[in-house]
C-alpha positions as CSV (number, residue, x, y, z in Angstrom):
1,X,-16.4,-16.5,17.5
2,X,-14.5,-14.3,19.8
3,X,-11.3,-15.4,19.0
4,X,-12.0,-15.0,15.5
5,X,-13.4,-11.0,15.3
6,X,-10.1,-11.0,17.7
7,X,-7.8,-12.2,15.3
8,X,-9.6,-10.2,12.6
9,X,-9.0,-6.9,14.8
10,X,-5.3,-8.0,15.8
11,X,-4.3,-8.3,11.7
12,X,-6.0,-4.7,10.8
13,X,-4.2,-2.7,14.1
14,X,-0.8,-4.0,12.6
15,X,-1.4,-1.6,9.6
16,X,0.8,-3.8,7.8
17,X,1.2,-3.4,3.9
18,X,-1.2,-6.6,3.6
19,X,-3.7,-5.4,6.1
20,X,-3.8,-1.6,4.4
21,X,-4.1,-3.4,0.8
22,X,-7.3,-4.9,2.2
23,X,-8.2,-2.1,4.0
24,X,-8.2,0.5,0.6
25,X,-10.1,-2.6,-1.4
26,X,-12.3,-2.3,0.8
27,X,-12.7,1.0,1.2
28,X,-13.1,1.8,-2.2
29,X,-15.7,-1.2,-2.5
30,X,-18.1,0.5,-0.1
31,X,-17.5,3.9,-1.2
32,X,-19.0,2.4,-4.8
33,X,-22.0,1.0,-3.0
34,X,-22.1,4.4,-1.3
35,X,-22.3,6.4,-4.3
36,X,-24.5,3.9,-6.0
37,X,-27.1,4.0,-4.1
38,X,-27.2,7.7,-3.6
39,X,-27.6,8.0,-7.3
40,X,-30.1,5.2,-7.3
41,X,-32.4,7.3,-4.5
42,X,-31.8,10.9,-6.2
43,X,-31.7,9.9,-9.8
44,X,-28.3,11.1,-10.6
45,X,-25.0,9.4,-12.5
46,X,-24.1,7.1,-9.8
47,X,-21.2,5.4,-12.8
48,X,-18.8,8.2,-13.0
49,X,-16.5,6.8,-9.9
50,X,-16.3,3.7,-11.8
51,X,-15.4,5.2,-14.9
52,X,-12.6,7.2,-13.5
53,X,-11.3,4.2,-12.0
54,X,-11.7,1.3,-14.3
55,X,-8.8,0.7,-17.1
56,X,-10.5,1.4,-20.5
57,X,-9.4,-0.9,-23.3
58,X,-8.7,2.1,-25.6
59,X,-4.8,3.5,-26.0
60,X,-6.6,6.9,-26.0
61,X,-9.0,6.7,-23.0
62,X,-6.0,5.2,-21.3
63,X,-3.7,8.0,-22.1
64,X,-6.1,10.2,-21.0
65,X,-6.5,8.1,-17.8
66,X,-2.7,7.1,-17.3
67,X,-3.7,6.2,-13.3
68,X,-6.3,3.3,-14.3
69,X,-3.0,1.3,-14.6
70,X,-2.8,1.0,-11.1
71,X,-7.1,2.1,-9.9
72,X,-8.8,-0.8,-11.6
73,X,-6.4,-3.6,-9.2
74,X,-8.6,-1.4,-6.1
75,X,-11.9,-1.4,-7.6
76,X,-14.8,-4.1,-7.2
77,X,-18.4,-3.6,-7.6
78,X,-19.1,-7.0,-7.0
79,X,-19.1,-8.7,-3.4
80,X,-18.3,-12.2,-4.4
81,X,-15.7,-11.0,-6.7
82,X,-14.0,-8.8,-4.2
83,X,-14.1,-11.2,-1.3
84,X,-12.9,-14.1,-3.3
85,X,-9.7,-11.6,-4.8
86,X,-9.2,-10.8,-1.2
87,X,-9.4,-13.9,0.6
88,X,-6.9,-15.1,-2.0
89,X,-4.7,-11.8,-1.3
90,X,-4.8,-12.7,2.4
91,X,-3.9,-16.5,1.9
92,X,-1.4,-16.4,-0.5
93,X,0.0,-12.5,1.0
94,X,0.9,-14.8,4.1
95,X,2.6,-17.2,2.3
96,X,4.2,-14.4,0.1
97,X,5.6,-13.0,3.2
98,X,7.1,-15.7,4.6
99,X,10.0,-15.4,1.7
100,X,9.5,-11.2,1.4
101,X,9.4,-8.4,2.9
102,X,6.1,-6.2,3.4
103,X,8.0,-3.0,1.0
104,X,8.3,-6.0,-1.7
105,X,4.6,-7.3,-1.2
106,X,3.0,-3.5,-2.0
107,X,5.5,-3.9,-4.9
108,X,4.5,-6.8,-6.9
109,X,0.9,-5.9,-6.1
110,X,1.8,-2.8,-8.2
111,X,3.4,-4.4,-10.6
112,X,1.0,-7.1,-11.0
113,X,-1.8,-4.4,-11.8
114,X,0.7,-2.5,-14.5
115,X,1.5,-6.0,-16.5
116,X,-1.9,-7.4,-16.5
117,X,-3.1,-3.9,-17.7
118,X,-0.6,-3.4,-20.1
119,X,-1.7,-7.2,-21.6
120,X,-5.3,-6.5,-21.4
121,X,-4.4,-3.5,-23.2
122,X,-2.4,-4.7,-25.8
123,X,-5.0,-8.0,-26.3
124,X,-8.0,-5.9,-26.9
125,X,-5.7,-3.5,-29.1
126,X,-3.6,-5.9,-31.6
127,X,-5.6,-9.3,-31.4
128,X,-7.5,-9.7,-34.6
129,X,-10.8,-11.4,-32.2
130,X,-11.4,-8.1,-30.3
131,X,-10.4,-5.6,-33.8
132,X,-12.4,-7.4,-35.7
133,X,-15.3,-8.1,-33.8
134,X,-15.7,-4.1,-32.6
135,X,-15.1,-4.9,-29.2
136,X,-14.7,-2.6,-26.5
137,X,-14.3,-2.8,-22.4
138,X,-13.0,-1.8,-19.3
139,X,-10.9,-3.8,-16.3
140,X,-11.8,-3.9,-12.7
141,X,-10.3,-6.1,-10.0
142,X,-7.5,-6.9,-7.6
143,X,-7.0,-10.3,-9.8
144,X,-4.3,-9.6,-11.8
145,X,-2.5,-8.3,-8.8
146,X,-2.9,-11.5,-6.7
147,X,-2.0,-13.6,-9.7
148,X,1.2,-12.1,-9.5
149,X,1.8,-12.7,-5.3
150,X,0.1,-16.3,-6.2
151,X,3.2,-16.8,-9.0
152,X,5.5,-14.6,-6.9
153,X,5.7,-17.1,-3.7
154,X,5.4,-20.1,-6.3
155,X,8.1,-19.7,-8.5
156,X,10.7,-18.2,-5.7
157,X,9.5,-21.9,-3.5
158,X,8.4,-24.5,-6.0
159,X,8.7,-26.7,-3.3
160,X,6.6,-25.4,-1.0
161,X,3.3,-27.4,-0.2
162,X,0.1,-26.3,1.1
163,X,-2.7,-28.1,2.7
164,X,-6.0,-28.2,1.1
165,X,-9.5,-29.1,2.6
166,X,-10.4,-32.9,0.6
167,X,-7.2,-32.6,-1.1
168,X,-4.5,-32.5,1.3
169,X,-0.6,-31.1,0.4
170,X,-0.5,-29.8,-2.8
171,X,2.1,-27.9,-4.2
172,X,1.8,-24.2,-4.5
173,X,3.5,-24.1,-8.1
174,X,0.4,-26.6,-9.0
175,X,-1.9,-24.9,-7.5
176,X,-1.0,-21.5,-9.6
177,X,-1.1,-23.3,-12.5
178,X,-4.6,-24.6,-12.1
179,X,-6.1,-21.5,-11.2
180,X,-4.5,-19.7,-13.9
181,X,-5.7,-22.3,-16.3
182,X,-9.1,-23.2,-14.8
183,X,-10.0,-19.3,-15.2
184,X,-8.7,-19.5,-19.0
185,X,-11.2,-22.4,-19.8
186,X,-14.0,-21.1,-18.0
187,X,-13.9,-17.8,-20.0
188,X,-14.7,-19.9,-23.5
189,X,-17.4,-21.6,-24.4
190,X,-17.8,-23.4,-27.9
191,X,-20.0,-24.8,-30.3
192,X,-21.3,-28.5,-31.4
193,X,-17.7,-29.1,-33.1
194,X,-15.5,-27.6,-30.2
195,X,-14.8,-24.4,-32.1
196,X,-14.4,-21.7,-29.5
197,X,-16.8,-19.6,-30.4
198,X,-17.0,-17.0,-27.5
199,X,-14.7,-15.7,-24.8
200,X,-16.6,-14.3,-21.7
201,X,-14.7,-12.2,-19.6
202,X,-11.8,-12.4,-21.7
203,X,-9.9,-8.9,-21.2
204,X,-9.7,-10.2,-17.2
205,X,-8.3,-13.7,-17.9
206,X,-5.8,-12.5,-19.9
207,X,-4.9,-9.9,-17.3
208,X,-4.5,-12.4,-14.8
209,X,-1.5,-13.8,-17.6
210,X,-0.1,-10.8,-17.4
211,X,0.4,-10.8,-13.6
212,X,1.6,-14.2,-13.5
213,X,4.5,-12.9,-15.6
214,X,5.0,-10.5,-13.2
215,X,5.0,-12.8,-10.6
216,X,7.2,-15.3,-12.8
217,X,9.7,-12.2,-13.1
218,X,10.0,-11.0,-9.9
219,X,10.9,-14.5,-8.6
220,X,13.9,-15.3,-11.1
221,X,15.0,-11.6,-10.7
222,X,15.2,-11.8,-7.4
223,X,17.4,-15.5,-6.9
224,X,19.3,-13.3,-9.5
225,X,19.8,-10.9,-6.4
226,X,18.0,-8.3,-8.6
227,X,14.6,-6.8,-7.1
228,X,12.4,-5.1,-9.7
229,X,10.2,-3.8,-7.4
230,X,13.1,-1.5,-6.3
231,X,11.9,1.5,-8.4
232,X,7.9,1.0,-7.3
233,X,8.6,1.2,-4.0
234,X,10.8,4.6,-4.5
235,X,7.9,6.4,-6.1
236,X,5.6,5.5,-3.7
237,X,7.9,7.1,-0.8
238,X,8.2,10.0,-2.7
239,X,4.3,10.4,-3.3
240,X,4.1,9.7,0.8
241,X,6.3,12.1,1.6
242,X,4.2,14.7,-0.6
243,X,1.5,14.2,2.0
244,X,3.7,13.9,5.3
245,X,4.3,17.7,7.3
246,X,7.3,18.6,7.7
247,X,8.3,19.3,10.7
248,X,9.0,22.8,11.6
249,X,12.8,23.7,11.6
250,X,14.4,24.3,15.1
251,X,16.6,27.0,16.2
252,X,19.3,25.4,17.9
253,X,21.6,28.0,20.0
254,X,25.6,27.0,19.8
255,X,26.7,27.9,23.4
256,X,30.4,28.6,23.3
257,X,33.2,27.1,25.7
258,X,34.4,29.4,28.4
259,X,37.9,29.7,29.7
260,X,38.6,28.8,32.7
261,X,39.8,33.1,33.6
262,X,36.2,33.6,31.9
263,X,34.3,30.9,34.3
264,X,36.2,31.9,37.5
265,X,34.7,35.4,36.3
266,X,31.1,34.4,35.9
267,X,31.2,32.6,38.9
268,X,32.6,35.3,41.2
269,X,30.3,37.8,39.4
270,X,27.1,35.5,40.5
271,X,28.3,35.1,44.0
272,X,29.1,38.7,45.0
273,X,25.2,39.3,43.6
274,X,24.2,36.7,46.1
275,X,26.0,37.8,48.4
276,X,24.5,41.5,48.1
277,X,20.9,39.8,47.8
278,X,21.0,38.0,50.9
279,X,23.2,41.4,53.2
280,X,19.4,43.4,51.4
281,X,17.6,40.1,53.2
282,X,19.2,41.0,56.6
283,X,18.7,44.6,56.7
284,X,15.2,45.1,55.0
285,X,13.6,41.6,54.8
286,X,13.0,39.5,51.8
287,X,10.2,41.8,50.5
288,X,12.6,44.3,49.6
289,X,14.0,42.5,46.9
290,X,13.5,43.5,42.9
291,X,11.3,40.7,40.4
292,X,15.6,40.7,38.9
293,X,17.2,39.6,42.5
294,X,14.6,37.2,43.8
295,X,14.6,35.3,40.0
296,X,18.9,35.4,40.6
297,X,18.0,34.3,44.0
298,X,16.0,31.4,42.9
299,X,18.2,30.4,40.3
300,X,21.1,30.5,42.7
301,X,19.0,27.5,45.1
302,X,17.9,25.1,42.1
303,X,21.7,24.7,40.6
């Protein structure tokens, strides 16, 4: 048990891109609960966080909302569906990195979230199931996100095989596939003649398309030595350096060369006035001597 809370505290002090993913998932998890149950105890709108967070399925609200793009992939207000979207961000993050670097990892997270928005946007939007039917909703979850880390690592190393509890090596471009799929079938349910007649949780599934493309992408871009994360990762520096201080500009003093006529000068000039300070010494003692000639005096013993 020890080993393992150490491990645990060993990941979270590297403040890696992975560990501060978690970490703001987290964080924003608990500051839900927070404000839910403060709202629950003083009867008062406990929602609203969630509302400015969540990705609406409107073009309008959206517009109006431009950062859900990016807040829903950060917000959970479910524990079994945020620590199942981040023990899946830790496994296949690992494996991700293996192949990347961190800067890339933050990337396709972002990227992951914008595609599977943009999807779940245009799904609800132009398919004729979601016009027709009046139906409205919202996004939340890191799933779309890790979808696209899951196809990321999958697509760049087809190859590359995994061990699974029961199952034994599998290989990771199989195991994508089946979640991605699995998750699709789940979300249907039919009637007596196999008609689908009902998607649950449909505007996520089809977000978690969208960040497989994004994952599918990023891996052919990148054996095409192309990374389109390139431009994510800019904006973010620039945001971070909005909230760095700058540090305070120094006045640096150019000291000008001397000539050697102008050094013998100095020199002789300083060594006559020690010479004076020390005859004062001899005659009158050393408390005699002027704040000015004990400070040259001083100066004179530490070169």
């Amino acid at each position: 048990m020890g080993t393992f809370i150490n491990n645990i505290n060993r990941f979270f002090r590297q403040r890696s891109v992975l560990s501060n993913l978690i970490v703001i998932n987290i964080a924003v998890f608990l500051l839900i609960k927070t404000v839910g149950i403060l709202g629950f105890l003083f009867n008062l709108d406990s929602g609203f966080l969630v509302r400015w967070l969540e990705l609406p399925s409107g073009f309008r609200a959206m517009a109006v909302h431009a950062w859900t793009l990016v807040t829903y992939a950060f917000t959970h207000t479910d524990f079994w569906h945020i620590l199942f979207n981040l023990l899946w961000l830790y496994w296949f993050g690992k494996i991700f990195l293996l192949f990347f670097d961190s800067r890339q990892l933050g990337g396709i997270y972002v990227l992951g979230s914008l595609l599977g928005g943009i999807l779940f946007l245009l799904s609800y939007n132009l398919l004729p199931y979601f016009r027709e039917n009046n139906i409205h909703g919202f996004l939340i979850g890191a799933s779309a996100a890790v979808m696209a880390i899951v196809f990321a690592a999958a697509f760049y190393r087809k190859d590359y095989e995994i061990n699974l509890l029961f199952v034994g090596s599998v290989k990771i471009i199989y195991l994508a596939f089946i979640c991605l799929i699995i998750g699709i079938l789940i979300s249907t349910k039919s009637d007596d003649h196999g008609r689908i007649t009902h998607f649950s949780n449909a505007g996520g599934h089809i977000a978690h398309i969208g960040g497989a493309l994004a994952g599918i992408w990023f891996a052919l871009s990148i054996r095409k030595g192309k990374d389109i994360t390139r431009w994510i990762n800019w904006i973010l520096d620039k945001a971070s350096n909005l909230f760095k201080k700058k540090p305070s500009r120094m006045k640096v003093k150019y000291k000008r060369f001397e000539s050697d006529y102008d050094y013998n000068a100095r020199k002789n000039a300083q060594s006559e006035d020690i010479d004076h300070i020390l005859d004062k010494i001899k005659r009158s003692g050393y408390s005699s001597l002027t704040n000015d000639e004990k400070k040259k005096l001083f100066d004179a013993s530490n070169r």
